[in-house]
C-alpha positions in Angstrom: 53.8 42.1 -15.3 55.3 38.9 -16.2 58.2 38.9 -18.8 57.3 36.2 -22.1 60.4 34.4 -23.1 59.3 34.3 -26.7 62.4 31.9 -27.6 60.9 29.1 -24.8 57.6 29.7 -25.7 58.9 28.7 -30.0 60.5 25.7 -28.3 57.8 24.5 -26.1 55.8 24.3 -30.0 58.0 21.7 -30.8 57.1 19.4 -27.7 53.4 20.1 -28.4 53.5 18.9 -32.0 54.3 15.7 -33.9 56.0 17.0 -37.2 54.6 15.1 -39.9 56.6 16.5 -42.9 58.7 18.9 -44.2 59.4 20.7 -48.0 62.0 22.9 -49.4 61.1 26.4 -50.8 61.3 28.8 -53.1 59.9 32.5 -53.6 61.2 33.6 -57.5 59.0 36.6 -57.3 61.4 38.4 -54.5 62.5 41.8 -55.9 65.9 41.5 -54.2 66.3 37.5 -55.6 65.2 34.3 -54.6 63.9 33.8 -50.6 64.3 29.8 -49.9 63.6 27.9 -47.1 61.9 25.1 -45.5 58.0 24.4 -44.5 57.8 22.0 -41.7 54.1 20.1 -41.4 52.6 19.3 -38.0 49.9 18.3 -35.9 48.9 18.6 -31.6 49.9 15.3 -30.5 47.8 13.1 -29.0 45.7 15.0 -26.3 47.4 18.0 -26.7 44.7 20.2 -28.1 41.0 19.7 -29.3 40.9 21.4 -32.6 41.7 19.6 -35.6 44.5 22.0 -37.5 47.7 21.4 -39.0 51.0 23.8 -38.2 52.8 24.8 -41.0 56.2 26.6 -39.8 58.0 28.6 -42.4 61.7 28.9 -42.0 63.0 31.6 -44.0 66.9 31.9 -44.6 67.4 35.4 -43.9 71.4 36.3 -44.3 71.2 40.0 -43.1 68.3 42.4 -41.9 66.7 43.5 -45.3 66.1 39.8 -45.8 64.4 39.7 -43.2 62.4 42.5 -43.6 61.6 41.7 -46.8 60.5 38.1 -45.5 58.2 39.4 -43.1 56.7 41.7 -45.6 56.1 38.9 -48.0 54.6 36.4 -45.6 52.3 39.1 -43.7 50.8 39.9 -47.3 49.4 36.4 -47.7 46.1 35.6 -47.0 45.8 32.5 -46.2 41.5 32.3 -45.9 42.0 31.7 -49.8 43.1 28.4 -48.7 38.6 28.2 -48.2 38.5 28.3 -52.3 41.1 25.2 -52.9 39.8 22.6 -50.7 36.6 21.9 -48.4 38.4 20.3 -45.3 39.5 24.1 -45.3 37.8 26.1 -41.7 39.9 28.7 -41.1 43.9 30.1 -40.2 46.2 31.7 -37.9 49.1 33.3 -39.1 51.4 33.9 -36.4 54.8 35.6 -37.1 58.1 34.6 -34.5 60.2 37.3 -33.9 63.7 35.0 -32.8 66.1 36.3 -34.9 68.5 37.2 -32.5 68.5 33.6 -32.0 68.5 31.9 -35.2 69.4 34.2 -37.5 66.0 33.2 -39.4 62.6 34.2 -40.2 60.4 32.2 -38.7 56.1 32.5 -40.0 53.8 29.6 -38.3 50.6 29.1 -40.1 47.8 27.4 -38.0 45.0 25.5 -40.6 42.0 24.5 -38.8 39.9 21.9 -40.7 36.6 21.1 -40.3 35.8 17.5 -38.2 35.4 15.5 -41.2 38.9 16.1 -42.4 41.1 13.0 -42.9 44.8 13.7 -42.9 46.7 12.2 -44.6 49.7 11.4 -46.7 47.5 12.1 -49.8 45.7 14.3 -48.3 49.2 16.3 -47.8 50.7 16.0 -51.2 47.3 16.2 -53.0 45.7 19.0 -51.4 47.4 20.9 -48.5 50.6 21.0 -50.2 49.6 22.6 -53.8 47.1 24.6 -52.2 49.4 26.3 -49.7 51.8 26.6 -52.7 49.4 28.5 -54.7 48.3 31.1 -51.6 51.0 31.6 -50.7 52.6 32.1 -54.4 55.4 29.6 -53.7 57.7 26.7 -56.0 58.1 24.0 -53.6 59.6 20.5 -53.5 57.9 17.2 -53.1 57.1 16.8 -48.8 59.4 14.4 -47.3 57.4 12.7 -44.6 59.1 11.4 -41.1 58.1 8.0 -40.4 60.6 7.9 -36.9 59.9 11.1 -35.2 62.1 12.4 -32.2 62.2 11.4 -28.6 60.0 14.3 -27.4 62.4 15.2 -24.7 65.4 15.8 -26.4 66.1 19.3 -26.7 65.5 21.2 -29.6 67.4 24.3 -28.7 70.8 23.7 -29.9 70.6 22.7 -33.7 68.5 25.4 -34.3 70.8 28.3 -33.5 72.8 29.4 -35.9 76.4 27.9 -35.9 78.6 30.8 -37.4 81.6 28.4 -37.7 80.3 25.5 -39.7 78.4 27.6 -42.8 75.8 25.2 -43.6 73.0 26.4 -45.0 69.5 26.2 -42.8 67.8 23.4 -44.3 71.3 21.4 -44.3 71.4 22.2 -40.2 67.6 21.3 -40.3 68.2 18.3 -42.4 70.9 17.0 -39.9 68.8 17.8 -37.0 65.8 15.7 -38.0 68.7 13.2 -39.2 67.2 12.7 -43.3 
């Protein structure tokens, strides 16, 4: 039986996709405090797949191992097929937790949204639709998306700014922040 390297196989996403955006968030509700984080927004580049869907990747700061826990509990309750009552462009989505913290130090929750073929992304369709509806789902306080106009040379390698750096202790979405350089 071949072995999966599940920490490739997160990389190799980043190659696929052309990261669109990218928010700041907030969970009040937490029992244990406030769970932040960021939401980056993507898309299949160019001939890399032939659904139409939008890849939302959660990053959850999660300091010890109840965070995380309680992270995973929080994003597995969601259910994101109430995203069908907020807009019409809405067909269906994959929720598809990463188990890398060993690596990262982080929670990581992708959400796949396919939309239907008459679905027209874009920067308002973003802010005035995907974003507040995934905000409301997923019971969320978010900023406004920051979009990426110069994306990154697709073969530089992502590995190294997301690992934790234990010496430098900047926060997650400062290390994310200086990795997409905004």
């Amino acid at each position: 039986m071949k072995n999966i390297d599940l920490y490739r196989e997160f990389i190799d996403v980043f190659h696929k996709e052309e990261m669109l955006a990218f928010f700041d968030f907030r969970d009040e509700m937490n029992a244990d405090g406030p769970m932040s984080g960021l939401c980056k927004i993507s898309r299949p580049k160019p001939g890399r797949a032939d659904s139409r869907y939008l890849s939302l990747l959660f990053i959850v700061e999660t300091p010890d191992e109840k965070a995380w826990r309680e992270a995973e509990a929080r994003f597995g309750a969601i259910d994101w097929d109430g995203l069908r009552d907020r807009f019409p462009e809405f067909e269906s989505a994959l929720s598809i937790p990463f188990t890398l913290r060993e690596f990262t130090g982080n929670y990581f929750q992708e959400v796949d949204i396919y939309l239907k073929s008459n679905a027209v992304v874009s920067r308002s369709f973003i802010v005035g639709t995907l974003c507040p509806s995934v905000f409301s789902v997923a019971g969320i306080t978010a900023g406004e998306p920051v979009f990426r106009e110069d994306l990154p040379d697709v073969e530089k390698d992502l590995t190294e700014s997301l690992l934790v750096d234990k010496g430098s202790g900047d926060s997650l979405v400062s290390r994310l922040r200086t990795f997409f350089k905004l």
